[in-house]
Every structure is written in structure tokens, then in C-alpha cells.
C-alpha positions, 0 to 999 in steps of 0.5 A, a space after each residue: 500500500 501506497 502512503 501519503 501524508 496530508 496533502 494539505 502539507 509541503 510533505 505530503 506534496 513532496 511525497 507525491 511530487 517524488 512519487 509522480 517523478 517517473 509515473 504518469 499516474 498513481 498506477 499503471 500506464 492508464 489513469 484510474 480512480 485512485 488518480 481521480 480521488 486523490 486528485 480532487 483531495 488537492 484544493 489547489 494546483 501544486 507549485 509547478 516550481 516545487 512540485 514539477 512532477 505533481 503539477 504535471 500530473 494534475 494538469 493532466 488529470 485535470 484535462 479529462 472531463 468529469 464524464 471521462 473520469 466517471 469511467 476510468 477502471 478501478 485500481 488494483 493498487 491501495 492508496 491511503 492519505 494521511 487525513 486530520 483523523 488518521 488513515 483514510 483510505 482512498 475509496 476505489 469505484 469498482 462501478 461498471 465502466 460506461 460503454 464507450 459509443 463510438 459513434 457519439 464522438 462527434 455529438 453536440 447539444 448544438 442542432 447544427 453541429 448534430 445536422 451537420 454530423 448526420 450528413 457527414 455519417 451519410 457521406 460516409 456511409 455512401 462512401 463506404 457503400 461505393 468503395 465495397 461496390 468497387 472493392 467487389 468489382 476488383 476483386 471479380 477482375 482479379 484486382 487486389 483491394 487496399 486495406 484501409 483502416 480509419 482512426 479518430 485521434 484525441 488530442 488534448 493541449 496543454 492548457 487552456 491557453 494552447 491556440 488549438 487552431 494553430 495545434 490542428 494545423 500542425 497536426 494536418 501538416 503531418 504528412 506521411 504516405 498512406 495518410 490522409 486527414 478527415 473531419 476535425 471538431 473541438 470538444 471541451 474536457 473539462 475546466 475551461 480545456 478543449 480538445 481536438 477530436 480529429 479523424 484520418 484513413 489511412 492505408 495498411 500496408 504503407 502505415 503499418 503502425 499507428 504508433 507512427 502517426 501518434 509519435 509525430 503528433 506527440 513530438 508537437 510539444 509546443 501545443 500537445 500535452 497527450 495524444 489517444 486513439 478514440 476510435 479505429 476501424 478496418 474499412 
């Protein structure tokens, strides 16, 4: 079992800075509930000049949205923090995660970002529609089909004074063979942070890897803080 001292101290925040120095979260290499609870135990945001690696860590909790973090999987890990009153053990949501809707990732409340989704799903499929129809027309000639596969990216900034317009470009100005880019939409996250939720096709053979396209997009430093596959397709 993981222990803190009171995260309202410089000790309790040391031990956590110290803790953080070579993890990107509580445990594992996803966020769980464990980096939820003891994050909302904080009641400010850490020093970044003293606390580095916790400072790191909160922003990037703080990042997800209330709803992503509602999902997060329980830790298999036990973590306590020193409270007024002792030992209070971090409290671990063992909840069934919520289904994850692909198709929900270009939502809105607003009625024209809904309309306008519904005709791009419609294109889509129409596109789809016509590249089996002419898939199956190669394949009858004897013609070998290409693979291709979509993917829809999240990309999250570092804060809200990233300009996400000038982060989309540069992201668009990854070009690679194989590699085309679709649709975009920004979403918010959380704490006045938005994220760019953006779509690409690419072409199996000549892009074998995902982990390609998300290591140039990480090294966008400058406006990318994280960088995940929301959605991946074989078409």
C-alpha cells in the first residue's frame, strides 16, 4: 500500500511530487480512480516550481472531463492519505465502466453541429457503400483491394491557453504516405480545456503502425500535452 501524508502539507506534496517523478499516474500506464480521488483531495494546483512532477500530473488529470473520469477502471493498487483523523483510505469505484459509443464522438447539444454530423455519417456511409461496390468489382477482375483502416485521434493541449487552431494545423501538416486527414471538431474536457477530436484513413500496408502517426503528433510539444486513439476501424 501506497502512503501519503496530508496533502494539505509541503510533505505530503513532496511525497507525491517524488512519487509522480517517473509515473504518469498513481498506477499503471492508464489513469484510474485512485488518480481521480486523490486528485480532487488537492484544493489547489501544486507549485509547478516545487512540485514539477505533481503539477504535471494534475494538469493532466485535470484535462479529462468529469464524464471521462466517471469511467476510468478501478485500481488494483491501495492508496491511503494521511487525513486530520488518521488513515483514510482512498475509496476505489469498482462501478461498471460506461460503454464507450463510438459513434457519439462527434455529438453536440448544438442542432447544427448534430445536422451537420448526420450528413457527414451519410457521406460516409455512401462512401463506404461505393468503395465495397468497387472493392467487389476488383476483386471479380482479379484486382487486389487496399486495406484501409480509419482512426479518430484525441488530442488534448496543454492548457487552456494552447491556440488549438494553430495545434490542428500542425497536426494536418503531418504528412506521411498512406495518410490522409478527415473531419476535425473541438470538444471541451473539462475546466475551461478543449480538445481536438480529429479523424484520418489511412492505408495498411504503407502505415503499418499507428504508433507512427501518434509519435509525430506527440513530438508537437509546443501545443500537445497527450495524444489517444478514440476510435479505429478496418474499412
Amino acid at each position: 500500500m501506497v502512503s501519503f501524508s496530508s496533502l494539505d502539507t509541503e510533505e505530503g506534496l513532496s511525497q507525491l511530487n517524488q512519487y509522480l517523478a517517473d509515473k504518469s499516474y498513481l498506477h499503471g500506464v492508464e489513469p484510474t480512480k485512485a488518480d481521480v480521488t486523490v486528485h480532487r483531495m488537492l484544493k489547489a494546483f501544486p507549485d509547478s516550481s516545487k512540485y514539477p512532477h505533481a503539477a504535471r500530473w494534475y494538469r493532466h488529470i485535470a484535462s479529462f472531463s468529469p464524464y471521462e473520469q466517471d469511467g476510468f477502471s478501478p485500481c488494483a493498487e491501495t492508496f491511503s492519505v494521511q487525513g486530520e483523523s488518521g488513515q483514510k483510505p482512498v475509496k476505489m469505484d469498482t462501478s461498471k465502466d460506461e460503454e464507450f459509443d463510438a459513434d457519439d464522438l462527434f455529438a453536440s447539444d448544438d442542432e447544427e453541429d448534430e445536422e451537420a454530423y448526420r450528413e457527414q455519417q451519410r457521406r460516409a456511409e455512401e462512401a463506404l457503400k461505393a468503395k465495397e461496390a468497387k472493392d467487389a468489382a476488383k476483386q471479380a477482375s482479379g484486382k487486389q483491394t487496399v486495406a484501409k483502416s480509419s482512426i479518430v485521434f484525441e488530442v488534448k493541449p496543454w492548457d487552456d491557453q494552447t491556440d488549438l487552431k494553430k495545434m490542428e494545423e500542425a497536426v494536418r501538416a503531418i504528412q506521411m504516405d498512406g495518410l490522409t486527414w478527415g473531419a476535425s471538431k473541438i470538444q471541451p474536457i473539462g475546466y475551461g480545456i478543449n480538445k481536438l477530436v480529429i479523424m484520418c484513413t489511412i492505408i495498411d500496408e504503407k502505415v503499418p503502425s499507428t504508433e507512427i502517426i501518434e509519435e509525430e503528433i506527440t513530438a508537437l510539444e509546443d501545443y500537445v500535452q497527450s495524444v489517444d486513439i478514440a476510435a479505429f476501424n478496418k474499412l
